[in-house]
C-alpha positions as CSV (number, residue, x, y, z in Angstrom):
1,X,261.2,69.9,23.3
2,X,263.4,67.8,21.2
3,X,262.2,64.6,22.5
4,X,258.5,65.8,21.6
5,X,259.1,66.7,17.9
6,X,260.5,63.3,17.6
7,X,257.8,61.2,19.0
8,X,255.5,63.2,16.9
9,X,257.5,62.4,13.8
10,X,257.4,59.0,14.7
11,X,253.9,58.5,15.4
12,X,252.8,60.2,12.5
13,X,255.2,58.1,10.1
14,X,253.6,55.1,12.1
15,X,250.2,56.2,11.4
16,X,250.7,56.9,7.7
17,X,252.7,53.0,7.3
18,X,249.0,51.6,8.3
19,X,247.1,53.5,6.5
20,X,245.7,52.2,3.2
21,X,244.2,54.1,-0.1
22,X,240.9,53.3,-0.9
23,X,240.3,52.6,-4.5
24,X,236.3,51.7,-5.4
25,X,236.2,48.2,-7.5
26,X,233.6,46.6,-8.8
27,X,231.6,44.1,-7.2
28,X,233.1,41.4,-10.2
29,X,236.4,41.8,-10.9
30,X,237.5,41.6,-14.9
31,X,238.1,38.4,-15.8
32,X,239.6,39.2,-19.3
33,X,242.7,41.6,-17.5
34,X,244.5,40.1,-14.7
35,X,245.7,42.1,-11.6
36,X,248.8,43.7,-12.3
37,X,252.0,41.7,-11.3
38,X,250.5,38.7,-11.1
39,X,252.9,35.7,-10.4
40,X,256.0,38.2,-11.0
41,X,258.2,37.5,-7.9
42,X,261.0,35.7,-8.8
43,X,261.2,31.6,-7.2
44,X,263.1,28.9,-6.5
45,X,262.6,25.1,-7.8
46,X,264.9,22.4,-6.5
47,X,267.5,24.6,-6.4
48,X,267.0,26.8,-9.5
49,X,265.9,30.2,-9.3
50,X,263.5,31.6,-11.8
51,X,262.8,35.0,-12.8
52,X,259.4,35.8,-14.2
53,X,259.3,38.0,-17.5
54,X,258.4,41.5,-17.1
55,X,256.5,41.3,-20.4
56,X,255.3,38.6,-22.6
57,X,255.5,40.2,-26.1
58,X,257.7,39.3,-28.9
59,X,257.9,35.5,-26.9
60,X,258.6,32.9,-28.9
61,X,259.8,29.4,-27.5
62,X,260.1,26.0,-29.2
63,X,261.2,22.4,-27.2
64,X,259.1,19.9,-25.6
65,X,256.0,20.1,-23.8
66,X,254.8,17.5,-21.6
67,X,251.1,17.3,-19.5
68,X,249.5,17.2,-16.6
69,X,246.5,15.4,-15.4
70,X,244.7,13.9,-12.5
71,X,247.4,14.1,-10.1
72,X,247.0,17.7,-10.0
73,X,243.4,18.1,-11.0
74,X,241.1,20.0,-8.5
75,X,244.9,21.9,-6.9
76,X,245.5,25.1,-6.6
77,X,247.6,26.5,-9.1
78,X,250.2,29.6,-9.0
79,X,248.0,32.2,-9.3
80,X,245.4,31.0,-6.8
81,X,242.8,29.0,-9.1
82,X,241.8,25.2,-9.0
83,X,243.4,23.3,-11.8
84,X,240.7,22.0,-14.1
85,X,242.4,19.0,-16.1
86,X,239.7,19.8,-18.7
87,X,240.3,23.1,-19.0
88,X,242.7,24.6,-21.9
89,X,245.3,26.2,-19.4
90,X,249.0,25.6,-18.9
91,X,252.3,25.8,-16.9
92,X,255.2,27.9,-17.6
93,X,258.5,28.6,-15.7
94,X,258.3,32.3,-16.6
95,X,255.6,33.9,-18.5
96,X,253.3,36.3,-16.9
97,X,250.6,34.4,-15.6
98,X,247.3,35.1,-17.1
99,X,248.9,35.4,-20.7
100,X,247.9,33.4,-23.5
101,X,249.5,31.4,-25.8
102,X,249.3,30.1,-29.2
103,X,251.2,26.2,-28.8
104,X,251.6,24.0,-32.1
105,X,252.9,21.2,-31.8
106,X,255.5,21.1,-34.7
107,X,255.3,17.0,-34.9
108,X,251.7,16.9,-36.5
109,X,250.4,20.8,-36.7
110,X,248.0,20.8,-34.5
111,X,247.1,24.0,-32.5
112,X,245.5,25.2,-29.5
113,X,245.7,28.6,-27.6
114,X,246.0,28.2,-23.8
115,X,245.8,30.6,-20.5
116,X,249.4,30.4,-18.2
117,X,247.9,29.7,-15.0
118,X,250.9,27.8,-13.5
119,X,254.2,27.4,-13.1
120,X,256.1,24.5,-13.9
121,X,257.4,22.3,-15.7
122,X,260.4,21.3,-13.6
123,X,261.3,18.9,-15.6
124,X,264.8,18.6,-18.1
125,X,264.2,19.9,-20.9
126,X,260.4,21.0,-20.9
127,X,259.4,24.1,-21.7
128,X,255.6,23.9,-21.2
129,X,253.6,21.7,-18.9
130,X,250.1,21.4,-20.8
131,X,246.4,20.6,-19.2
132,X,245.0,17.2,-20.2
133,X,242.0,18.9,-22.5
134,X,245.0,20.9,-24.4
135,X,247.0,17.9,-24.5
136,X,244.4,16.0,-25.8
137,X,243.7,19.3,-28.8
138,X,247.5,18.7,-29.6
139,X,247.8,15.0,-29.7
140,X,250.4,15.0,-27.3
141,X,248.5,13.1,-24.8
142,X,249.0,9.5,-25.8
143,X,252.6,10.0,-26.3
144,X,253.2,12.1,-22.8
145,X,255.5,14.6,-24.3
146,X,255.7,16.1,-28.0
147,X,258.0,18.9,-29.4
148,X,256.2,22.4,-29.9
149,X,256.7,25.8,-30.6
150,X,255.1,28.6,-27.7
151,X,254.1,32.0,-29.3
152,X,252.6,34.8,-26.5
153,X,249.4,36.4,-27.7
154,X,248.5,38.7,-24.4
155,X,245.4,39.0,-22.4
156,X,242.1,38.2,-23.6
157,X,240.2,41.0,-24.9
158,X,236.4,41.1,-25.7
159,X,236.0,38.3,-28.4
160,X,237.5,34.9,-28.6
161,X,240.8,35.5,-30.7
162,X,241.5,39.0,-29.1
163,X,244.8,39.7,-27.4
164,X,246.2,42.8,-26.0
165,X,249.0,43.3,-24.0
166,X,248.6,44.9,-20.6
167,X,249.3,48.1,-20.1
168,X,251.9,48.3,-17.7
169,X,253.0,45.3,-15.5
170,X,253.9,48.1,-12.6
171,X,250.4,49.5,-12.3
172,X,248.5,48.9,-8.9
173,X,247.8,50.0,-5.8
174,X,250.3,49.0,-3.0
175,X,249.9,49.2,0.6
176,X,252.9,49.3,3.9
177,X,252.3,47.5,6.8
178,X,254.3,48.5,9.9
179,X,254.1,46.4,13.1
180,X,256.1,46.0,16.2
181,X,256.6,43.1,18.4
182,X,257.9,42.6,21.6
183,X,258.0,38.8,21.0
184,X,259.7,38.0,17.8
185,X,257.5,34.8,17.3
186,X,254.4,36.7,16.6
187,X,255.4,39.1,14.0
């Protein structure tokens, strides 16, 4: 009897490990929010590990930036897009992907407000790895590198210079996956 109750048990904890909630969505997903968590497990670089920021607010960050161009263009990036050299996007070692970000460079004034889509740069002493067309907006791209000051804004909202921050980086729906294999190869 003993040996029943417990194979029930375990069957029925197995059963519940694959199943999955159901949550509707919309055919086309928001572009202006990101999904929550995006890019937020921490990493390792060439021997450094990196721990994403649970939140972007109150981030402020001055040193060099650098950019990147055709080496990288049409590549995916961190959170899963192409890189568009043209575009006004940008790589960070740990802001929440999907953030913008108000970068002047301090040398000659010039601003531009990019998206974090990557993650980088993983280079001494950079702080920000900028696209070619925001590169190009600062006038750092003849020189290759120019120091700048990095100010968080938040996710796009509605209109062109809105920002909000999201409301909770722990929001989501998360499912468990049990499996068992007899050969350790295919799990």
């Amino acid at each position: 009897m003993t040996k029943r109750i417990l194979l029930v048990f375990s069957c029925l904890v197995f059963m519940a490990g694959c199943a999955s909630k159901k949550t509707h969505m919309a055919s086309t997903p928001d572009a202006s929010r990101p999904a929550a968590r995006p890019g937020q497990k921490p990493y390792t670089v060439l021997g450094k590990r990196y721990e994403p920021l649970a939140s972007h607010e109150g981030f402020v960050q001055s040193g060099v930036a650098s950019w990147y161009g055709r080496d990288f263009h049409g590549k995916k990036t961190s959170n899963g897009e192409v890189y568009d050299m043209n575009g006004l996007t940008a790589a960070h070692k740990t802001l929440p992907l999907g953030v913008y970000v108000k970068v002047q460079n301090t040398e000659n004034g010039r601003e531009a407000v990019v998206r974090v889509n990557d993650r980088g740069p993983f280079v001494k002493d950079r702080v920000i790895d900028l696209s070619y067309a925001a590169a190009k907006k600062l006038g750092v791209d003849r020189a290759g590198t120019a120091r700048v000051r990095v100010e968080a804004l938040g996710y796009r909202e509605g209109g062109a210079d809105q920002y909000q921050a999201l409301a909770s980086y722990d929001a989501g729906t998360y499912t468990v996956q049990v499996g068992s294999f007899q050969d350790q190869g295919n799990a």
